[in-house]
C-alpha positions as CSV (number, residue, x, y, z in Angstrom):
1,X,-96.0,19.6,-90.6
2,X,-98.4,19.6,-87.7
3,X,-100.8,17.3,-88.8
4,X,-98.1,14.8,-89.5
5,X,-96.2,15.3,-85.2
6,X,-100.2,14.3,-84.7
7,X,-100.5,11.2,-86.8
8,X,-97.0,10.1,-85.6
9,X,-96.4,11.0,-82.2
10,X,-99.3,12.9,-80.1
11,X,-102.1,10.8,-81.2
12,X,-99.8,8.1,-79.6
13,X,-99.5,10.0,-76.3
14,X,-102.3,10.1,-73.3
15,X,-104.1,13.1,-74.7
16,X,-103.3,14.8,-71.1
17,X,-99.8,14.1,-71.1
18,X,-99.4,15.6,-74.7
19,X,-101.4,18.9,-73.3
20,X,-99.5,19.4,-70.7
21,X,-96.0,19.2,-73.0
22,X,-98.3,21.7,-75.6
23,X,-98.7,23.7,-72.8
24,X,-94.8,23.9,-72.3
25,X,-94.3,25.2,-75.6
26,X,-97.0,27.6,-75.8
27,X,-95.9,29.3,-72.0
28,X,-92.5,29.3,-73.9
29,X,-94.0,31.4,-76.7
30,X,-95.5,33.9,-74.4
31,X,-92.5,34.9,-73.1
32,X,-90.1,37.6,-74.6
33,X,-88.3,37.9,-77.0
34,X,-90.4,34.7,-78.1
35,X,-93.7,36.2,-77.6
36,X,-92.8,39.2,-79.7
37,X,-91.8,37.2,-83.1
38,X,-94.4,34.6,-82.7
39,X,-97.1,37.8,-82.6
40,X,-95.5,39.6,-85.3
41,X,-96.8,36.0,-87.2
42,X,-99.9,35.5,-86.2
43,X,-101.3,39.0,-85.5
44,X,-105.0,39.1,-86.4
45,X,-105.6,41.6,-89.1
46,X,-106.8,45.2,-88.2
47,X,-110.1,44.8,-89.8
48,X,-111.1,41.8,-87.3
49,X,-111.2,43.8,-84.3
50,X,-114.4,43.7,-83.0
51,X,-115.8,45.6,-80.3
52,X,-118.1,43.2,-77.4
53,X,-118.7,43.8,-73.7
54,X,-117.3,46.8,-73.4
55,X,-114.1,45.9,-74.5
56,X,-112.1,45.8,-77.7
57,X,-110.8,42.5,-79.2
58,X,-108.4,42.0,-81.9
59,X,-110.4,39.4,-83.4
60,X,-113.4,37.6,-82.6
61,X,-112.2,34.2,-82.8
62,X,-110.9,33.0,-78.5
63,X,-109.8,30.1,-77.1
64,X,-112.4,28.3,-74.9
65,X,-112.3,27.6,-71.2
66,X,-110.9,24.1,-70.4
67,X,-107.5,25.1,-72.0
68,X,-105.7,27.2,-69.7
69,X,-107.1,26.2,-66.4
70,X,-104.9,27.9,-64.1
71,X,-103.5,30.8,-65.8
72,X,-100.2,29.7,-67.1
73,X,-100.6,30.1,-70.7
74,X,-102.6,33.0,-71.6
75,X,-99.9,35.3,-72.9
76,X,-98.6,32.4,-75.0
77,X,-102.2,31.5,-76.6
78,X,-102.7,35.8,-76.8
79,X,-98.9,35.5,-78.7
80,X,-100.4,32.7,-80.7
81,X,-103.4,34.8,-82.7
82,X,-106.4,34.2,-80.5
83,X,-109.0,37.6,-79.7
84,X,-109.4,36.6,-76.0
85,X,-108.3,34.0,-73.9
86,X,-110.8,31.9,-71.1
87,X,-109.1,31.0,-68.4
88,X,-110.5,28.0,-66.1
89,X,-113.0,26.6,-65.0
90,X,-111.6,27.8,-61.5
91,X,-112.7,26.9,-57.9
92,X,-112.7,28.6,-54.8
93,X,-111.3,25.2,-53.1
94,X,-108.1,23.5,-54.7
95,X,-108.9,20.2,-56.3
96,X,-107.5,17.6,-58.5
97,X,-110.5,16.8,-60.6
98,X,-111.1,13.3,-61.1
99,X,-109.0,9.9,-61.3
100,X,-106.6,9.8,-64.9
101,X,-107.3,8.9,-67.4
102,X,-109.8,11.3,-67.9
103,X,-109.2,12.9,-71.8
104,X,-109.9,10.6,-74.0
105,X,-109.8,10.9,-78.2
106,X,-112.7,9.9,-80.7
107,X,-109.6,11.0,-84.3
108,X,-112.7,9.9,-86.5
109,X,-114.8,12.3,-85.3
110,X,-112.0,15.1,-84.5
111,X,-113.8,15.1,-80.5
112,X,-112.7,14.6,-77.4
113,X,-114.3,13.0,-74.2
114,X,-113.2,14.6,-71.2
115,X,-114.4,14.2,-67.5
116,X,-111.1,16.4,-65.8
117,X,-113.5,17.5,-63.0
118,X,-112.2,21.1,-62.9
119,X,-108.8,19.9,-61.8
120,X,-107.2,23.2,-60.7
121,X,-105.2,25.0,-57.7
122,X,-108.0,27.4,-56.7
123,X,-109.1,30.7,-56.9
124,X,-106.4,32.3,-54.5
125,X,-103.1,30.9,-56.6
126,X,-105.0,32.2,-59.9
127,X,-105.8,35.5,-58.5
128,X,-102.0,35.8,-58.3
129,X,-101.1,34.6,-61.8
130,X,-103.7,37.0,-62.9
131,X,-102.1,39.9,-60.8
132,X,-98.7,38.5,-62.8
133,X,-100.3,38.7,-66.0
134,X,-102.0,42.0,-65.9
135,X,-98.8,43.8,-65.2
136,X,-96.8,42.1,-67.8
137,X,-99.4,41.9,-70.7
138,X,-102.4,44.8,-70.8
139,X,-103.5,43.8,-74.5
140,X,-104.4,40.3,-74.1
141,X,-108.1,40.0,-73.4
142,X,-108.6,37.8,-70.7
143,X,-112.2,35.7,-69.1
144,X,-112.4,33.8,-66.1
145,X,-115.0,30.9,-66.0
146,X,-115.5,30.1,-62.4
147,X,-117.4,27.2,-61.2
148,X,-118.4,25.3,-57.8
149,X,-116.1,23.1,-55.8
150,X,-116.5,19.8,-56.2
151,X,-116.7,19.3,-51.9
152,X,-119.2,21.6,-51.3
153,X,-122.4,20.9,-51.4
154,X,-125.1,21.8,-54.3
155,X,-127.4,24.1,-51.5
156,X,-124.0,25.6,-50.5
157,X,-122.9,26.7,-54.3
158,X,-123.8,30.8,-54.1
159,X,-121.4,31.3,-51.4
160,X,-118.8,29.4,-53.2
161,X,-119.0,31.0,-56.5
162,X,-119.4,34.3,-54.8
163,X,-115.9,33.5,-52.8
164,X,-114.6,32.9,-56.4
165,X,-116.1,35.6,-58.3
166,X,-114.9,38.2,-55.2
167,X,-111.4,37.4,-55.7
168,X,-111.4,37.0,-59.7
169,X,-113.4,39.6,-61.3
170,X,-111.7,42.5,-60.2
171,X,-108.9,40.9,-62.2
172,X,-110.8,39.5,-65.2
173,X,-112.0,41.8,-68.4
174,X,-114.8,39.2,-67.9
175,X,-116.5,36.9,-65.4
176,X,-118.6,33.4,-66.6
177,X,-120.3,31.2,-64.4
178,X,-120.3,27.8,-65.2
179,X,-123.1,25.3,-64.5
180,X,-122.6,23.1,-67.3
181,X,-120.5,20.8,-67.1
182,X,-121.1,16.9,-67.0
183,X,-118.5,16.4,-64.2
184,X,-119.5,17.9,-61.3
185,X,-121.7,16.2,-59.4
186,X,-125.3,18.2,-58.9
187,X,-123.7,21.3,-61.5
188,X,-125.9,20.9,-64.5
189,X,-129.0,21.2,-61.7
190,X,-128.0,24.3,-60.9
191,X,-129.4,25.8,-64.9
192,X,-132.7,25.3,-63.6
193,X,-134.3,29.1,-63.4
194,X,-135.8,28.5,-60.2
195,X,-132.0,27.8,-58.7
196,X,-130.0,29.6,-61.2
197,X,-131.9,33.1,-60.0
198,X,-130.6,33.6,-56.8
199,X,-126.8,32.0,-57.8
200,X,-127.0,34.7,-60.6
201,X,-128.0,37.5,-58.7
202,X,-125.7,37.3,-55.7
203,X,-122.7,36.5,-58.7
204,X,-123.8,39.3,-60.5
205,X,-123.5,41.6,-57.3
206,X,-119.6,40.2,-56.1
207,X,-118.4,40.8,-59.6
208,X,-119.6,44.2,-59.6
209,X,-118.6,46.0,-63.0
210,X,-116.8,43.1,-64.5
211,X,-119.4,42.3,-67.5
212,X,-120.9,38.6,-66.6
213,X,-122.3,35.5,-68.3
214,X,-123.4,32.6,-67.8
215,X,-122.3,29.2,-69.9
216,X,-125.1,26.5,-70.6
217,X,-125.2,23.2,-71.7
218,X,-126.5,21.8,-75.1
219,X,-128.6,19.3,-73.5
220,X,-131.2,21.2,-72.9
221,X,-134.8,21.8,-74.4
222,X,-135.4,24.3,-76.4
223,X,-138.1,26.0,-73.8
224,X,-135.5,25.9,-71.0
225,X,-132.6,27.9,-73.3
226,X,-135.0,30.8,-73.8
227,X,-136.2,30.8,-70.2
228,X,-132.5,31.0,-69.0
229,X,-131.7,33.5,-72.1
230,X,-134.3,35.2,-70.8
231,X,-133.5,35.1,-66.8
232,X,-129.9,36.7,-67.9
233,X,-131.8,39.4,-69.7
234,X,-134.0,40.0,-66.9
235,X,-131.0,40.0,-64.5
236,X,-128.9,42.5,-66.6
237,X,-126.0,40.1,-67.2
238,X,-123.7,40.9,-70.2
239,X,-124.5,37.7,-71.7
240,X,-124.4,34.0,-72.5
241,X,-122.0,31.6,-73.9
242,X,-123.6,28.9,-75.9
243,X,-122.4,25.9,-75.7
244,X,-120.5,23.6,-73.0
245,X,-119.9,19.9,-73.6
246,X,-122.2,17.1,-74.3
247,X,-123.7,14.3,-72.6
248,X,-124.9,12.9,-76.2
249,X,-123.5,9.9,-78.1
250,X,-125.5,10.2,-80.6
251,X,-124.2,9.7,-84.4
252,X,-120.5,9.2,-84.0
253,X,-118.0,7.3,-86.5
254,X,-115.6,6.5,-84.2
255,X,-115.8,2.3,-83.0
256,X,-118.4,2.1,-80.2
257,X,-115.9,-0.2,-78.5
258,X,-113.6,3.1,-78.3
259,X,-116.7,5.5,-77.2
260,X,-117.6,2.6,-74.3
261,X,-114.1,2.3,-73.2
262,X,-114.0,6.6,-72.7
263,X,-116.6,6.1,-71.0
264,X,-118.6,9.3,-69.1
265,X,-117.7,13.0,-69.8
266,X,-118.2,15.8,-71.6
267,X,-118.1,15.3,-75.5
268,X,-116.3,18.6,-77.2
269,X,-115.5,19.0,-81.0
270,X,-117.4,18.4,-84.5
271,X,-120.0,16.4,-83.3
272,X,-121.2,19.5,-81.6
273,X,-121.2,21.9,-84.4
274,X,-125.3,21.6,-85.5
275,X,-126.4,21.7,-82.0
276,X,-124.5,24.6,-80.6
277,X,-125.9,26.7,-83.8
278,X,-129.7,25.4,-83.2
279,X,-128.7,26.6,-79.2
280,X,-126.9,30.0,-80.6
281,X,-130.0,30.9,-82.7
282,X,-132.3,30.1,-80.0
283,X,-130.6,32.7,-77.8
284,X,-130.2,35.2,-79.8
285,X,-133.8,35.5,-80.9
286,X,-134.5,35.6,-77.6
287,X,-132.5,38.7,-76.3
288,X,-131.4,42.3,-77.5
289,X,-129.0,43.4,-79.6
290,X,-126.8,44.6,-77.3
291,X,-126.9,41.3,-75.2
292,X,-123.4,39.2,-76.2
293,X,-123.4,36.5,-77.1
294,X,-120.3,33.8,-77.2
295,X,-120.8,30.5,-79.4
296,X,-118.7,27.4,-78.9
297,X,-119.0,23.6,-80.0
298,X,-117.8,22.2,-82.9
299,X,-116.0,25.2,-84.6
300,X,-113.1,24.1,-86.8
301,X,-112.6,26.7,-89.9
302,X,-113.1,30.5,-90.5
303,X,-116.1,28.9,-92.5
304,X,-117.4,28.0,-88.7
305,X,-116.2,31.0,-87.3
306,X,-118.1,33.0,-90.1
307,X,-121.5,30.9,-89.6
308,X,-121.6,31.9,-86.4
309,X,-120.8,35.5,-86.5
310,X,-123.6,35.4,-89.2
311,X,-126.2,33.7,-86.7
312,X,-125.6,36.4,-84.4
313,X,-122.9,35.5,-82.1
314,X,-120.6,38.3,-81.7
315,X,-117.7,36.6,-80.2
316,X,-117.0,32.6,-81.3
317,X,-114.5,30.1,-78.9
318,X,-113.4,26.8,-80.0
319,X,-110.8,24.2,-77.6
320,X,-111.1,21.1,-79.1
321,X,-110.0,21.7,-83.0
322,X,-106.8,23.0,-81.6
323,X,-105.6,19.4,-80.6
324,X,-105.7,18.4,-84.1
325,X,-105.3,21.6,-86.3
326,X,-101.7,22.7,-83.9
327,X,-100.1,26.1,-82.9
328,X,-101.2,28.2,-85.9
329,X,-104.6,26.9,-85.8
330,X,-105.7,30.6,-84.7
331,X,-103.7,32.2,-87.5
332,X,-105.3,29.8,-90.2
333,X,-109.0,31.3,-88.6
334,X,-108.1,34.6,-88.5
335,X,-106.4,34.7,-92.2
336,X,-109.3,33.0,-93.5
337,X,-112.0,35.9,-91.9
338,X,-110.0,38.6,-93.1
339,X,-109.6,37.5,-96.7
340,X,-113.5,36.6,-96.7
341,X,-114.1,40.4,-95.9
């Protein structure tokens, strides 16, 4: 039924208008006595809990940051089957993000171009929808990805992600910085080990016992994954999540007419999928066992899910399949794990 509503009505919308009325439905779903039936239906089977940072997850399979940027759907995406939800990215200063439109779709090649610019209302109103959440849902496992305002400048960034992460991961299971994104001025700079060091280590000290990671890019070189792999070892972060968005055009079906007139942003979906295992193997080669490690980029199936596990990643995310797979898209991963164990 799902894929059909797409064909005939949402892949008409502006792909941000069609979120937003998604989101409707899926805050609908979180609430009672809604959220209980939907999770009675989607409920991931006892033998995919999985035990990662510290905490225990009813399934390894999460919904990627990007999604839920200000903390309004998280007990409607737990309801809907996913192991943990991301909230963000979130900044310590309100913004809008940048000029609409600003989600764009490439159908052929089930991706999505995206420059939002971490449109969001700010670390102070989602430390109170996460003071909400915690006292009406306990189960759901819930990240924050923070990451730095788009007005302050690059040399001022510790002090705004420490402003962030100070209000945030006392309420958050878990804390990620984000310096990957394409659109943010300056951000991606930030991965550089020589910068990232001291950013890390004063994050690392605001969020205290929250378990913390840090998200990076698929764009970079091989050499400069392991050095920053290795810099979040060194610094005793919980982990890393492998991968954000890409910069990269490179092999895509869709028109080129279609990709020009998207124009710059992050690209999220399929396209992803071979890169973000190269970068996931990279890392975990590169730390310990015990260090986590998240994958994202390009995951579609349980197949993908189950790849990734198998490379090492002990938790997976995915965003951008959910646009075109629907609501039950985490059920149909979580089914498909279970019956392949």
């Amino acid at each position: 039924m799902y894929p059909l509503l797409f064909r005939t009505v949402l892949s008409r919308m502006d792909p941000e208008s069609a979120h937003h009325v998604a989101m409707r439905v899926i805050r609908m779903m979180g609430v009672a006595p809604f959220a209980a039936v939907v999770r009675a239906f989607t409920k991931p089977a006892p033998s995919l809990r999985t035990r990662a940072l510290g905490l225990d997850f009813d399934s390894p399979f999460g919904v990627a940051a990007g999604f839920d940027k200000d903390v309004v759907g998280a007990r409607g995406l737990y309801a809907l089957g996913f192991g943990h939800v991301e909230i963000g990215t979130i900044t310590a200063i309100p913004q809008d993000g940048n000029p609409r439109p600003r989600l764009f779709r490439l159908i052929p090649d089930r991706a999505v171009v995206n420059r939002m610019g971490f449109n969001n209302r700010g670390a102070d109103a989602a430390a109170q929808r996460l003071e909400i959440l915690r006292r009406r849902n306990r189960r759901a496992v819930v990240g924050v990805n923070i990451g730095k305002s788009r007005v302050v400048d690059v040399s001022e960034a510790t002090a705004d992600y420490v402003r962030s992460a100070s209000l945030l991961a006392p309420l958050a299971d878990y804390l990620v910085v984000n310096v990957s994104s394409p659109n943010t001025p300056g951000l991606r700079g930030l991965q550089a080990v020589e910068t990232l060091r001291p950013l890390l280590t004063a994050v690392r000290e605001a969020a205290g016992a929250t378990p913390l990671l840090v998200k990076i890019a698929p764009d970079l070189s091989d050499d400069d994954v392991e050095a920053i792999a290795g810099l979040a070892v060194e610094l005793e972060l919980s982990g890393l999540i492998a991968t954000n968005t890409t910069i990269s055009r490179a092999g895509l079906r869709t028109d080129p007419a279609v990709v020009a007139a998207a124009g710059e942003g992050g690209l999220s979906g399929a396209p992803l999928k071979a890169r973000a295992i190269e970068v996931l193997s990279i890392v975990r080669s590169v730390v310990p066992a015990e260090f986590c490690v998240i994958s994202a980029g390009g995951v579609d199936t349980a197949a993908d899910v189950r790849t990734r596990l198998d490379a090492g990643a002990d938790l997976v995310q995915g965003y951008t399949a959910f646009l075109y797979r629907g609501p039950l898209w985490a059920r149909q991963i979580n089914r498909g794990l279970a019956a392949a164990r």
